[in-house]
C-alpha positions in Angstrom: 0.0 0.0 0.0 1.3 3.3 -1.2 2.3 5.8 1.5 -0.2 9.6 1.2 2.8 11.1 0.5 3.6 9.0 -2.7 -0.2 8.5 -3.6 0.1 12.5 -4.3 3.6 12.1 -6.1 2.0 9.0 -8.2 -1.1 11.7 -9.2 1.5 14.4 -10.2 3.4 12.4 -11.7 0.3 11.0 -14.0 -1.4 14.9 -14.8 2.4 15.9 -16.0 1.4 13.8 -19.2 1.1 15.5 -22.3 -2.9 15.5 -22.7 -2.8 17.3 -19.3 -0.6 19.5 -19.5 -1.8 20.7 -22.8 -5.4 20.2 -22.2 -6.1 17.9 -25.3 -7.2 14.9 -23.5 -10.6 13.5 -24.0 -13.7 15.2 -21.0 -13.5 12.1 -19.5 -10.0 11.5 -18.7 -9.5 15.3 -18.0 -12.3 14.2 -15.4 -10.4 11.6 -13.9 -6.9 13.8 -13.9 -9.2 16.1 -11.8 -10.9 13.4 -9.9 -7.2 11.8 -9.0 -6.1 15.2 -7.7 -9.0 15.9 -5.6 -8.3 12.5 -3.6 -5.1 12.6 -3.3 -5.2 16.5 -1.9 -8.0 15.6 0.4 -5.9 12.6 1.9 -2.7 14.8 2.3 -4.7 17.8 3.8 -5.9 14.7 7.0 -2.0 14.4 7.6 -1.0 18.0 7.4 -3.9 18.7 9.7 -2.3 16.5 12.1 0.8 17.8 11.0 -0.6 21.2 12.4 -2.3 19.6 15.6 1.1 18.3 16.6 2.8 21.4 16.3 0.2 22.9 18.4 0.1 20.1 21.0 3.7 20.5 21.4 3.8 24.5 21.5 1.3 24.0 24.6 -1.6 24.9 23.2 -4.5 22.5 21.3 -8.0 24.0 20.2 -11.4 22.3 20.8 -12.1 21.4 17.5 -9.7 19.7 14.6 -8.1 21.7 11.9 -9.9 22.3 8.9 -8.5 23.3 5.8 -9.9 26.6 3.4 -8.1 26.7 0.2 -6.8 30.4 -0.9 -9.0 31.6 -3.4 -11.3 35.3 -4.2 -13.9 34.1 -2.4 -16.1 35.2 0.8 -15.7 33.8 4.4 -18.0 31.9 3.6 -15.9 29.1 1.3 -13.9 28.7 5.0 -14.8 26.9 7.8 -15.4 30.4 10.0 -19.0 30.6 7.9 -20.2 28.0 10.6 -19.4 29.9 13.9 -20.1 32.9 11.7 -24.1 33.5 13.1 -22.6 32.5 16.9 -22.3 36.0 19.4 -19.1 34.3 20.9 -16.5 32.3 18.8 -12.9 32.0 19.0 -10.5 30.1 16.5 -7.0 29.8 15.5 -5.8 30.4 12.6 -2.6 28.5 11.4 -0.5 29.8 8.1 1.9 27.6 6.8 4.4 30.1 4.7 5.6 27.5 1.8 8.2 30.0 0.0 12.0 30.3 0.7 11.5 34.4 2.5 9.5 35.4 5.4 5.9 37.2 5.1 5.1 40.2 7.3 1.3 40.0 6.7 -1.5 37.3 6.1 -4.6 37.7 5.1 -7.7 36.2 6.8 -11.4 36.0 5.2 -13.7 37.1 8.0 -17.4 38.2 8.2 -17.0 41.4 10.2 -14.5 43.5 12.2 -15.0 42.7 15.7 -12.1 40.6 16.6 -9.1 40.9 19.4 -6.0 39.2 17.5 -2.8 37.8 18.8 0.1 35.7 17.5 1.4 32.9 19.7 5.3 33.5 19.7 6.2 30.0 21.2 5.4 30.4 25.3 2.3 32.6 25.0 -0.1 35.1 22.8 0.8 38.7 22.3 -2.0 40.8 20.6 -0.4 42.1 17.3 -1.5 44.6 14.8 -4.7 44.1 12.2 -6.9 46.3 10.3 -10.4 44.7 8.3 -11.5 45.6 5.0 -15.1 45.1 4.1 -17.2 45.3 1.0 -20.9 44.3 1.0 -21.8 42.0 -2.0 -24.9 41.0 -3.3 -25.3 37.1 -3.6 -25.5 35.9 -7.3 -28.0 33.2 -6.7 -30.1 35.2 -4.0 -30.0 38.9 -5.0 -31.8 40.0 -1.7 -28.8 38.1 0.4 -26.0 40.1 1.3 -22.7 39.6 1.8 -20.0 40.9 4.4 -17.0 40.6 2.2 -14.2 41.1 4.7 -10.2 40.7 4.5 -8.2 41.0 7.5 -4.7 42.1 7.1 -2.5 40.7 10.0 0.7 42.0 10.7 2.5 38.8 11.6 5.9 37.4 10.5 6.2 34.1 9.1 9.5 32.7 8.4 10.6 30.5 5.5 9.1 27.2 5.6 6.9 28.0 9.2 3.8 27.9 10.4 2.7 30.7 12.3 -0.7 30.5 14.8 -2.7 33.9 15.0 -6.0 33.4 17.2 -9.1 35.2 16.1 -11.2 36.4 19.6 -14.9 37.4 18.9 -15.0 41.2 20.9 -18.6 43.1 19.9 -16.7 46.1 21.5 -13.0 45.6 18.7 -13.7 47.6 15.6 -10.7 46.5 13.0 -12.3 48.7 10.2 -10.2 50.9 7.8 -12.0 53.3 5.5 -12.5 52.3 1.8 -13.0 54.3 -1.3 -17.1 52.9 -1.0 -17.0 54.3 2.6 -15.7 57.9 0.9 -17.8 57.4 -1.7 -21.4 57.4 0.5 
């Protein structure tokens, strides 16, 4: 039985073909490239999110519930797992960011509903609030025009190393206001 690690080097190794690459493969085995990818990342996620919970464990700290995964893309808060504690009046969650490139990052970004958080990095022995400012933008949904959307990026000023993951928790405060003024605020 193949190890997760070289199930996912078996599927790269299959989509590098020429057909994928180029995209002249037949719908249906462009289908299964896709389907073969979307296993093997789902199985490698479960051990990096146990990756992650180790780390944690042995930094001192663990979190009530397990680590989910939200893939970086131009979506909402609502393609993340904080869309379920989003309607709760207290929540707290930590947020780990793993920094994959060979430089550190001074600033991650975080998809959250509103502004009303305390934030704090953990440095290694304890959490230290650090420096965060929330964007927001109010979209209408596509599918249900008379939904709205709190479109929200939080900027935290955290640094990452190389090859780290840093932990940033996220502490539900009605009384915290991270806003920063955008041209649509000016613009009213």
């Amino acid at each position: 039985m193949l190890k997760v690690t070289d199930k996912m080097k078996d599927v790269v190794g299959i989509i590098q073909h020429h057909d994928a690459i180029t995209g002249t493969a037949k719908q249906h085995v462009s289908n299964d490239y896709k389907e073969r990818v979307f296993k093997a990342t789902q199985e490698v996620n479960k051990v990096y999110a146990d990756q992650v919970d180790k780390l944690a464990r042995s930094q001192g700290f663990k979190e009530d519930n397990t680590w989910q995964w939200c893939q970086r893309q131009n979506g909402t808060y609502t393609d993340c797992p904080i869309a379920d504690w989003a309607d709760q009046d207290n929540y707290n969650m930590v947020v780990a960011t793993h920094n994959p490139s060979g430089i550190a990052i001074h600033e991650i970004m975080v998809k959250v509903p509103h502004d009303n958080w305390v934030v704090q990095s953990f440095n290694g022995t304890n959490w230290s609030n650090i420096t965060a400012t929330v964007i927001c933008q109010v979209h209408q949904d596509e599918i249900h025009p008379h939904f709205e959307i709190n479109d929200c990026n939080m900027y935290v000023q955290q640094t990452i190393n190389a090859g780290q993951i840093g932990f940033t928790k996220l502490t539900f405060d009605p009384n915290a206001h991270l806003h920063e003024t955008t041209c649509d605020d000016i613009a009213k």
